[in-house]
N, C-alpha and C positions, 0 to 999 in steps of 0.2 A: 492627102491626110497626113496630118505630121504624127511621126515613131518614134520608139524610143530606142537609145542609142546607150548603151554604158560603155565604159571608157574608164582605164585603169591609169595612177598616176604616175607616167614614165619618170618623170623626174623629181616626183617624190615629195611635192609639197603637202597635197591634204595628208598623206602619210605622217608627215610630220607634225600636222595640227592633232591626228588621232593619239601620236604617242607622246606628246604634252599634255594633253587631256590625263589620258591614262597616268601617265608619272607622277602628275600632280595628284592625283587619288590614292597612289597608292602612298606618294613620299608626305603626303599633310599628313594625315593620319602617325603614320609609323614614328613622325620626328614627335608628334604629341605623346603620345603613350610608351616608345622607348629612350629618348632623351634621358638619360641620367641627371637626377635629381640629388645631389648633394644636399643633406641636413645642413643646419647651421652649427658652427661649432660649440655654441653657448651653450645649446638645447643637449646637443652630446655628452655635452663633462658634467653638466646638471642629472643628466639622466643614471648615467654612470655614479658605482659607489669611487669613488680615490682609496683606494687603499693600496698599502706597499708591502703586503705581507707574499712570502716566495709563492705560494698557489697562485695568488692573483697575476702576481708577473708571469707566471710560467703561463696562466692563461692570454697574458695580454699577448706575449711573443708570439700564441698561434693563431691568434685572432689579426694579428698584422700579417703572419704568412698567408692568411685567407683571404684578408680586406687587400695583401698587394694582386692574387690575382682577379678577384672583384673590379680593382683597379684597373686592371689589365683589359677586363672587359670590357668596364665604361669607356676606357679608350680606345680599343675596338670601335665600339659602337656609335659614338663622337665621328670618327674620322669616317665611317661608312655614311653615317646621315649626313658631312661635310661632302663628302665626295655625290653622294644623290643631291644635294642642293646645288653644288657646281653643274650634274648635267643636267638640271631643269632649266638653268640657266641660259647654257648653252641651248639648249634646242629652243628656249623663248628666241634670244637672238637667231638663231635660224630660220625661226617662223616670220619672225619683222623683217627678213632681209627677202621674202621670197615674192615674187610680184604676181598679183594676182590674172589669171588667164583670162576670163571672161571681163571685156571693157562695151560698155555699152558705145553704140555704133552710132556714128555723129558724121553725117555725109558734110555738113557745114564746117565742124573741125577739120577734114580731110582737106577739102577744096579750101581753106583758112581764109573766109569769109565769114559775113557778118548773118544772123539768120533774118535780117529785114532785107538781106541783096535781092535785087532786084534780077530778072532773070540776064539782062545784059553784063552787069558785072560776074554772075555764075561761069557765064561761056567765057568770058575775059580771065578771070582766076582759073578753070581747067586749060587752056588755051597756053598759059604761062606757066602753067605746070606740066604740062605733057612735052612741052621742050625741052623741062628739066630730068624726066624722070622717065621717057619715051625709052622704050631698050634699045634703041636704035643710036642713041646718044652716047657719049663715054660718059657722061656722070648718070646714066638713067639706071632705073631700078624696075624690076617687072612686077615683083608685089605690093611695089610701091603702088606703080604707073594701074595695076589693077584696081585699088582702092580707089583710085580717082576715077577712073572710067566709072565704077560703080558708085560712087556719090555721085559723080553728074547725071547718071541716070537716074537716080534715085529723086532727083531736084528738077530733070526736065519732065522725065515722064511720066503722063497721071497715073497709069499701072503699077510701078516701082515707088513713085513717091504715096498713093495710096497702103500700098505693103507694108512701109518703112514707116507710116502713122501708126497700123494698125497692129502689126506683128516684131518694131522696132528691125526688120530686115527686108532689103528692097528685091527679095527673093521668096518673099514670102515664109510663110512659118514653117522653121528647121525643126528638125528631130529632138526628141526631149534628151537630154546629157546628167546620168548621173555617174558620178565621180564616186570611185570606192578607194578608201587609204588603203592601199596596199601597194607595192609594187610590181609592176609587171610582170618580173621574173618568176613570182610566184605561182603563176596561174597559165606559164608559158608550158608546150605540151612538152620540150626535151627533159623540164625538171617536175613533172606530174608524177612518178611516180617517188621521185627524193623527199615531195608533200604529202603522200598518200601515205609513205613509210613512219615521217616523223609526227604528223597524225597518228597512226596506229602506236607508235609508243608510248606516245605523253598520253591518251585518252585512254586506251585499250589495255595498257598494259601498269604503267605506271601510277597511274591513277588506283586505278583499284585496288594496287597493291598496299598503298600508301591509306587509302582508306581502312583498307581491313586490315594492318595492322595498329593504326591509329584505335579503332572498332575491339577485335580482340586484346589489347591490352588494356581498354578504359572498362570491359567488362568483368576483368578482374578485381577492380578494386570498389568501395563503397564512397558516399557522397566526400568522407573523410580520408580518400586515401589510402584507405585499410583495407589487406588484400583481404575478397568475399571468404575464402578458404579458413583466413585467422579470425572471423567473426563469427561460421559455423564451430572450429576451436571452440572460440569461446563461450558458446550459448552450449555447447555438450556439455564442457566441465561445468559450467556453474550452476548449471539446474541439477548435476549431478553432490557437488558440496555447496547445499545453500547458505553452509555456516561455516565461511575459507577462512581461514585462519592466514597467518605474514607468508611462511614457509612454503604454503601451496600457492599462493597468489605468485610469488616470486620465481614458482616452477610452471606454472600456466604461462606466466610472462614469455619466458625464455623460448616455451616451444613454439613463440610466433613464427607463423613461416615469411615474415618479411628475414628472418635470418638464414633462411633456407635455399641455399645454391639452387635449387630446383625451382623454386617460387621464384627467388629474385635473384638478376643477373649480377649486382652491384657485388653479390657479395663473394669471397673469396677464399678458397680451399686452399691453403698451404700445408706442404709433408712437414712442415717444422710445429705444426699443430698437435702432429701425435706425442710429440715430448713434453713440449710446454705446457700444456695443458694437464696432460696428470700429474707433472709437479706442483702446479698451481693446486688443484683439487686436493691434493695432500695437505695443506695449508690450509683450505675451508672449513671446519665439521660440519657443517649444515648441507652439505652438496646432496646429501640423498641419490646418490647412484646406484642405489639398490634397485628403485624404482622399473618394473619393467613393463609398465604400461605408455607404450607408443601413441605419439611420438616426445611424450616425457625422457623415453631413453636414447631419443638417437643422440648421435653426435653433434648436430648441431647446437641439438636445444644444451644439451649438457654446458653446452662449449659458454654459448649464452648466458646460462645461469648463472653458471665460477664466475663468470667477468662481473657479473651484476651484482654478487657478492663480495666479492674485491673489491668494487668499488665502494661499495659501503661501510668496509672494514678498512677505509682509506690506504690500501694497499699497493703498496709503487710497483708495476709493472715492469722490466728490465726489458724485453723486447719491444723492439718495439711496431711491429705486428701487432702483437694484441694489445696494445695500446692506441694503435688507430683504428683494429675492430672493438673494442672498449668504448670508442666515441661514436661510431656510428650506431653501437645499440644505445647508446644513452640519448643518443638525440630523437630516437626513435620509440623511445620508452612512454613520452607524456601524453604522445597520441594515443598508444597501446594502453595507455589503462583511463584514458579518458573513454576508449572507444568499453572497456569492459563494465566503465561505472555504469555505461548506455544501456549495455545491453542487462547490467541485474535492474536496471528501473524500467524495460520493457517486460524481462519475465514476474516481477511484481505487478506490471498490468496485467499479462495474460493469468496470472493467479488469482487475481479479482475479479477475472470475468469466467472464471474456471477453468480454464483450456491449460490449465498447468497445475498439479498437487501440492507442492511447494513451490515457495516464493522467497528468492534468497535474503537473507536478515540483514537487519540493518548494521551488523558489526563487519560481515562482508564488505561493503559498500565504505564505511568509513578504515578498515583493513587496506582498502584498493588508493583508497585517499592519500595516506599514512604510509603505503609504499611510494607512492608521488612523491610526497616529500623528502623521505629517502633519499631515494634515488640524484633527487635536484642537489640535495645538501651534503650526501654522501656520508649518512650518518648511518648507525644500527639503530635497529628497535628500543632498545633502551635507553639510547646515548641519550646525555644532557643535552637540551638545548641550546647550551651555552658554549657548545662546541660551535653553536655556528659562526660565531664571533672570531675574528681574527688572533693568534698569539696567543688564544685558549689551549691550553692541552689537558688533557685527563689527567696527569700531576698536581695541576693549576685548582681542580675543583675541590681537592680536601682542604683548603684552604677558604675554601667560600662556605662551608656549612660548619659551625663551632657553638658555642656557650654565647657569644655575645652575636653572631648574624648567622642569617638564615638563607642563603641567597643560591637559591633553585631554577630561577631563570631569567630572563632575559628584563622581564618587568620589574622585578629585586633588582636586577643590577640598576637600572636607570633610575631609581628611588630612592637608592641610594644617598648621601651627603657627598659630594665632589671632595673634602680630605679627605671619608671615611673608605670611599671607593679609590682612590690613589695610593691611600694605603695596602688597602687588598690588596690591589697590583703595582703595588713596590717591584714587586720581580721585572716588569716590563719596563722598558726606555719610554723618553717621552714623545719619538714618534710610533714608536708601538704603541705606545698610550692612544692616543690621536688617530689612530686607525680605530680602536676599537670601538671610540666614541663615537667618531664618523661614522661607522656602521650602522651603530645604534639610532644614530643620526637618521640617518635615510629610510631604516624599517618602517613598518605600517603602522598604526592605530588608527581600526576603523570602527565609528560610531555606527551602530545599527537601529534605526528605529522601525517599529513593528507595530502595524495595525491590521485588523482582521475584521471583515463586514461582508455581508452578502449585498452584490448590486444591483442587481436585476428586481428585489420585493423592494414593493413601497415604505415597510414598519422598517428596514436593514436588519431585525432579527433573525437569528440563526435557527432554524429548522430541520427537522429530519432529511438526509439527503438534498439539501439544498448546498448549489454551490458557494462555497466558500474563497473568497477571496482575499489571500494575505499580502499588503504591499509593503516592502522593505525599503527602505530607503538609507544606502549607503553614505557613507560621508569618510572620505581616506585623509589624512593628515600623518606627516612626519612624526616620528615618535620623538625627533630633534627637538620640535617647539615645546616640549614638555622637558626637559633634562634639568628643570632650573626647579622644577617643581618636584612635588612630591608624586609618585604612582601609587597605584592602593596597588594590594597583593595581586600578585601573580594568579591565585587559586580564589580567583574575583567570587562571588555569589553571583550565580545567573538571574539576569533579570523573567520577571513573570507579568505579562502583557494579557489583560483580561479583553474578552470580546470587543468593547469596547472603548479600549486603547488604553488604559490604565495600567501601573506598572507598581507591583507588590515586590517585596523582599520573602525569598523562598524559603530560605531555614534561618531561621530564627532570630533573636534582635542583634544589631551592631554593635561590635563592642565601644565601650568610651575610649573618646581618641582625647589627648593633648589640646590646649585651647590655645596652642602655640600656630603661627602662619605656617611652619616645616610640616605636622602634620594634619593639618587642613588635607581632606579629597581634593580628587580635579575635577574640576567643572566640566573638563569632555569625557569622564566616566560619569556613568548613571548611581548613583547612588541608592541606599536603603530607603524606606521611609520608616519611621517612627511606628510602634505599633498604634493600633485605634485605641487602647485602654488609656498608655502613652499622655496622648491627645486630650483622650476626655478630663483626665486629671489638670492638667496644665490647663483647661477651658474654665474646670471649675475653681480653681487656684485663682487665678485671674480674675473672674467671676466676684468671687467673695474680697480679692484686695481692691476690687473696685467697689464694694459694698461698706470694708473699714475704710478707705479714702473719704466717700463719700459722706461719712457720720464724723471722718474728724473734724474739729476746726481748722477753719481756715488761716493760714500764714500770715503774718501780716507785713505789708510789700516792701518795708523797711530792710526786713532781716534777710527778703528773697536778693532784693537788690545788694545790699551791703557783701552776703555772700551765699553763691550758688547753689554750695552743697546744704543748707540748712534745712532746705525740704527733703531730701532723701533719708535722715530717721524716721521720719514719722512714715516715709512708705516702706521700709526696710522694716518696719514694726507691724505695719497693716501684713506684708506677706509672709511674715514670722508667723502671724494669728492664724493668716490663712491655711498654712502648713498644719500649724498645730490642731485645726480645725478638722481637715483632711485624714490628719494620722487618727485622729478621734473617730471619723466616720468608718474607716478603714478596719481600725479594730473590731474584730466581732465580740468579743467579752465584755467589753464595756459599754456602757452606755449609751444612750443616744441623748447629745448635750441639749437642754433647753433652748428654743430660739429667743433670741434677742430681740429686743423690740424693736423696729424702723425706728431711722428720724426724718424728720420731716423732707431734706435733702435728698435723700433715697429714694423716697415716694415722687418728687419732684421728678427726677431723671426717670424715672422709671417709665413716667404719665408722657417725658417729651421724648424716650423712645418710642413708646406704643405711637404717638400721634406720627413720628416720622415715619414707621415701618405702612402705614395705615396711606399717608401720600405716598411711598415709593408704589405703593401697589393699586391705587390708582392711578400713577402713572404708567406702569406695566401695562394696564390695560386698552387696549388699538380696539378701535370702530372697524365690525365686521369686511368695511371694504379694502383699508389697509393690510388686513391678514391675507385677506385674496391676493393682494396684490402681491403679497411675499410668500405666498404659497408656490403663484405664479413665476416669478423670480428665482426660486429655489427649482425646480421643474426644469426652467430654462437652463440653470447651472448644472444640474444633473445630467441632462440632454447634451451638453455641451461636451461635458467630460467623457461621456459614452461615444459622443464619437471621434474627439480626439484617442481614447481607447482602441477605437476600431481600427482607427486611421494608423495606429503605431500598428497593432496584430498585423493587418495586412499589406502593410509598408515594405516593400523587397529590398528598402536598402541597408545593407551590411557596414556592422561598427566595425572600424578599425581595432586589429587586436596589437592593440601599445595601451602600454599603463606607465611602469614603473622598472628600471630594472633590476634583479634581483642580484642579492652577493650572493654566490655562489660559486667559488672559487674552483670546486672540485667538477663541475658540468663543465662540459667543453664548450658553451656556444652561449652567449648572450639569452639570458630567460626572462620574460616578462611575468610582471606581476598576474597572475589569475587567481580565480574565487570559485569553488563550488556553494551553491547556495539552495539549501532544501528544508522540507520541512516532516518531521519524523514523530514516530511514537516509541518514544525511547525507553517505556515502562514494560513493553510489548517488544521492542525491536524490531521496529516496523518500518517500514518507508512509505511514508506519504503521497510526495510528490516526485515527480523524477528531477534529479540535479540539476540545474540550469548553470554553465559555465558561464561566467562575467570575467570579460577580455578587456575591457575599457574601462577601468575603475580607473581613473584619474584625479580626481576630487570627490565627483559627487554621482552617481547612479541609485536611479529607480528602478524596484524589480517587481516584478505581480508576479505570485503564486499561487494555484487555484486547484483546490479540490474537491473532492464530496462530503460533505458532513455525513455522520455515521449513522444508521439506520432506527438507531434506539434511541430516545430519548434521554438526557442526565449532561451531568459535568464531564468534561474532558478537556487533558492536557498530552497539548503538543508542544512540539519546540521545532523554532526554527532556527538553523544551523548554518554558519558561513564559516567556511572552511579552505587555509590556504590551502594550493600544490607546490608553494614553494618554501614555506618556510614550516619551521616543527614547532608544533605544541603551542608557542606562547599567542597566538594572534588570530586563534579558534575562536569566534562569536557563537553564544549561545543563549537566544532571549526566548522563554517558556511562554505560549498562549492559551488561555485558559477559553473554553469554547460551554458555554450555556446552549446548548440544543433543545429545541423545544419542539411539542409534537409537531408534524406535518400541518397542515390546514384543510381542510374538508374544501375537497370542488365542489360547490356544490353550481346545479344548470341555472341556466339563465332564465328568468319571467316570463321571455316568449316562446321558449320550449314545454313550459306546462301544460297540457292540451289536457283539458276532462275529457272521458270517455263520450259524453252527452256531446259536445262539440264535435267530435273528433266522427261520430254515427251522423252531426248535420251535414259535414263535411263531406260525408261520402255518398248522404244521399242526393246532396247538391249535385255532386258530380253525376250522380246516374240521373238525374233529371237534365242535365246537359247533354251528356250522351243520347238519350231518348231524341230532345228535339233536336239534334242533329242529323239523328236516324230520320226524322220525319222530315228535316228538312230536304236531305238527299233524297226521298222518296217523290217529295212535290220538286222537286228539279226534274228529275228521271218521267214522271210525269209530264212536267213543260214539253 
């Protein structure tokens, strides 16, 4: 009975097919995903604002001592994935070079004969091979001369040569052989205990170690990176000031324990802290060190704040210690109050559903926003806008507000006239100049369109507590493509988006502009509309000059041909009458003027409008099977929508966050463009929705925001709000939705749930007349 036999590889070749396998597993992968991927250089300078003013260079020089050791790494990493591809290499050639142990056994190949020989030539080829190979011989071989004895027997005798048919050996069936990659020395008893040791480290000790540190350190922090500790921080103090003011947000900040040697190892206690720091603080007035509520007053947080103030108050640091802890709280800052905006739009949930008293206001929230931009731009609360701009300085700005301009920020300047703005900045060269524009160049203007409909009801009317769904629909453009053109004011009038997507002007009429092309609006702002009285006047103007058209005589085609303008008195006279006609009706003291009699011409038009309006609306009219069919159609498009909806909500995969990048001379590290975008009750100071960050604004983004329509009945007005974190003031979107809430709808049951009483007593006495003959029929069973 044949056994089984394992058998380790003394000389190492399955070994070496098991650790190609393995390499190539581990090194495919690793050269995919760590392979350093260099940008294209176009995409980089396009991205980047060019400006030459000294912040920017002093930021470029540290951005190259960064990107050289980045550098460093990718070349690391290059010559590590080089060096693992040279030895996959080598061991494939190793593997092609090893000759395989098991050969299938060929008594005919042995004896080097043909497999039709005949049995005489058999004994004739061993016969001349056992002279050659005999040990007895000086050229013989004995493992040779075995092989042959054993084909010959295999070929004469019917026992052996039956074997060698049926088991391919003329011994019959050998022992089963499995081969383990390993090598021998491994599992030999003098080194069992040197395996048993380094087992016990890599598994037993190291392993676990390595887990539970990986384990305790990832429990420290939240989905975002932010240690759990600074997000309890933050949920005590802001349910504690629902209504933070710059000052206290900016002391909340600070006390984050990502800056706290204890929390985090990165950071760094120096003795030269005790000095430099209270002369800095001397310099601050807002530092609030009176403060002795912990950990407001420790030292760290203290230490944090002054810097975060300084840097606002654009403050040059002379050490430079606290100029590289200067940078590592500022780069640490946009998660830190992203993570805070999170947490006041969760305790405004929890206030909605009760489990909280207060619900922090909505001046909090855009407070938290407002220090973002701050901090990015290294501006104060007050500071002009226009500081963000290159080779502005606060000297520069009493020169831009006088008797003849008014220019307050950033959309003033670019609206400018190209002399009248070159003027202004006479003071600056013309590659100062060229910076500034460039700048302006690159900034955002982003179009917002805003519509608001409920999707789930058939009518899309808006109803008590019905969810409300608002989609925004972004659209980014350079504020460059505009500099030739005129901008309307900086202090725009916010657009008013009625339920139904329409868009009013909020306070009051437009004033009259120039009929000149410089002061033309732009076509990528939204402009006013006209008021409705407006409208009606100019309907009815029109109206009546087409009524005196109509009664004059007609021209005769001589004087039209000969020359052009000869028809235009006698219309310039029909709308002279009509005006005069107008201010007549307008007047309340006077009169009401006699109507004039028709002429026949009038009556004419009149008769082949009626008869037109009369066909367009017979044509309007589709045979009941057509409407089904576009009832149908529309159903389908609906259905389609809702589950590409679906399919985006439950979609795992993650946008890239690149946009745009920001000038921001005074932040130490490359900042991309982001967008808070929500929707508020500003009359109330309320928050709606919670802020949804948009990371990928590049062109064009769509956004859904969805909340509860309010429990009562009537008119209400929201506004929805796009709000930079990187730049100040000028480039805030804020378009008003006006919400018609109507009562709820009565459920009422369904037809087949109506049971009468009278039904509902047959019902039950059916069933008891079932149960009885059941009863009886069990009876006559029991009987059988």
């Amino acid at each position: 009975m044949p056994g089984m036999q394992f058998e380790y590889d003394e000389e190492g070749g399955t070994f070496y097919y098991f650790l190609l396998s393995f390499w190539g597993l581990v090194l495919i992968p690793a050269t995919y995903y760590l392979w350093p991927r260099a940008k294209a250089k176009e995409d980089i300078q396009q991205s980047r604002v060019q400006c030459s003013c000294e912040p920017c260079q002093l930021k470029k020089t540290l951005l190259k001592s960064k990107d050289s050791w980045f550098h460093a790494k990718d070349k690391s990493l290059k010559i590590g994935l080089i060096i693992g591809w040279l030895i996959f290499f080598l061991l494939a050639y190793k593997v092609s070079k090893i000759q395989m142990d098991y050969v299938e056994y060929d008594p005919f190949q042995e004896l080097e004969v043909d497999r039709g020989a005949s049995p005489g030539e058999i004994k004739k080829a061993y016969r001349k091979l056992s002279l050659i190979y005999h040990p007895d011989k000086q050229t013989g071989d004995p493992k040779k001369f075995m092989r042959i004895a054993k084909a010959f027997a295999a070929l004469t005798d019917e026992e052996s040569r039956k074997n060698w048919e049926e088991y391919g050996n003329p011994d019959g069936p050998g022992a089963t052989r499995f081969g383990i990659a390993l090598p021998k020395w491994i599992v030999e008893r003098e080194n069992s205990m040197w395996v048993l040791a380094a087992y016990l480290l890599v598994f037993m000790i190291l392993m676990p170690i390595i887990v539970g540190m990986w384990w305790y350190r990832s429990i420290k922090f939240s989905g975002d990176q932010i240690l759990l500790d600074t997000t309890h921080l933050y949920f005590y103090f802001i349910s504690r000031t629902p209504n933070m003011i710059l000052k206290r947000a900016v002391m909340i900040l600070g006390a984050s324990f990502e800056f706290d040697r204890f929390h985090n190892a990165e950071i760094a206690n120096r003795p030269s802290d005790n000095e430099e720091i209270p002369t800095l603080m001397k310099l601050l007035p807002n530092i609030q060190k009176e403060n002795k509520k912990p950990p407001l007053c420790y030292p760290y947080s203290i230490k944090a704040r002054a810097l975060i103030l300084a840097h606002c108050q654009r403050m040059p640091l002379p050490p430079l210690s606290l100029d590289l802890d200067k940078q590592y709280i500022l780069n640490k800052c946009p998660y830190l109050l992203n993570e805070m905006i999170n947490i006041c739009a969760q305790q405004v949930a929890m206030a909605m559903a009760g489990r909280l008293q207060q619900s922090p206001r909505l001046d909090t929230v855009e407070n938290l926003m407002k220090l973002s931009q701050m901090i990015i731009q290294g501006l104060e609360e007050k500071a002009s806008s226009l500081l963000q701009l290159p080779h502005i300085t606060q000297d520069m700005l009493r020169h831009f507000v006088g008797k003849k301009r008014n220019i307050r920020a950033i959309r003033d300047l670019v609206s400018m006239k190209e002399e009248d703005r070159r003027s202004m900045l006479r003071g600056l060269n013309d590659s100062e100049y060229n910076d500034v524009m460039n700048v302006c160049a690159h900034m955002p203007n982003v179009i917002m369109e805003v519509t608001s409909e409920v999707l789930d009801d058939e009518d899309k009317s808006i109803t008590a507590g019905s969810i409300v769904t608002v989609t925004v629909r972004l659209t980014r453009e350079d504020l460059g493509s505009k500099l030739n053109r005129e901008l309307p004011a900086s202090e725009g009038v916010e657009d008013v988006v009625d339920n139904d997507g329409d868009e009013e002007a909020e306070d009051g009429e437009e004033k009259q502009t120039n009929a000149s092309p410089q002061n033309k609006p732009k076509v990528w702002e939204k402009q006013k509309k006209k008021g409705k009285k407006g409208g009606a006047k100019q309907k009815k103007k029109t109206k009546q000059a087409n009524q005196w058209k109509a009664a004059a005589p007609p021209a005769k085609p001589e004087a039209a041909q000969t020359n052009g303008k000869a028809a235009k008195p006698a219309e310039a006279a029909a709308a002279d009458a009509a005006d005069a006609a107008d201010a007549a009706d307008d007047d309340e003291h006077e009169d009401v003027p006699e109507k004039k009699p028709r002429d026949s011409h009038a009556e004419d038009s009149e008769e082949e409008e009626r008869n037109d309006s009369e066909e367009e609306q017979e044509e309007t009219k589709k045979p009941p099977k057509v409407e089904e069919e576009e009832k149908d159609e529309e159903e389908e498009e609906d259905w389609s929508k809702f589950q590409e909806e679906s399919r985006k909500e439950n979609s795992l995969e993650t946008k890239s966050k690149e946009s745009h990048i920001v000038h921001c001379p005074y932040f130490p590290t490359d900042k991309q463009e982001w967008w808070w975008l929500y929707v508020a009750d500003r009359k109330h100071h309320h928050l709606i929705t919670a802020p949804v960050q948009i990371c990928s604004l590049k062109k064009e983004e769509e956004v859904q925001l969805k909340f509860s329509a309010p429990r009562k009945p009537g008119s209400y007005q929201y506004s929805v709000i796009l709000r930079s974190d990187s730049y100040l003031l000028d480039f805030d979107k804020i378009s008003n939705i006006k919400l018609d809430v109507k009562e709820a709808k009565v459920v009422s049951d369904h037809p087949q749930w109506d049971i009468s009483d009278d039904e509902a007593e047959k019902e039950d006495g059916a069933g008891e007349d079932t149960e009885e003959d059941s009863d009886y029929s069990s009876e006559e069973d029991d009987d059988d």
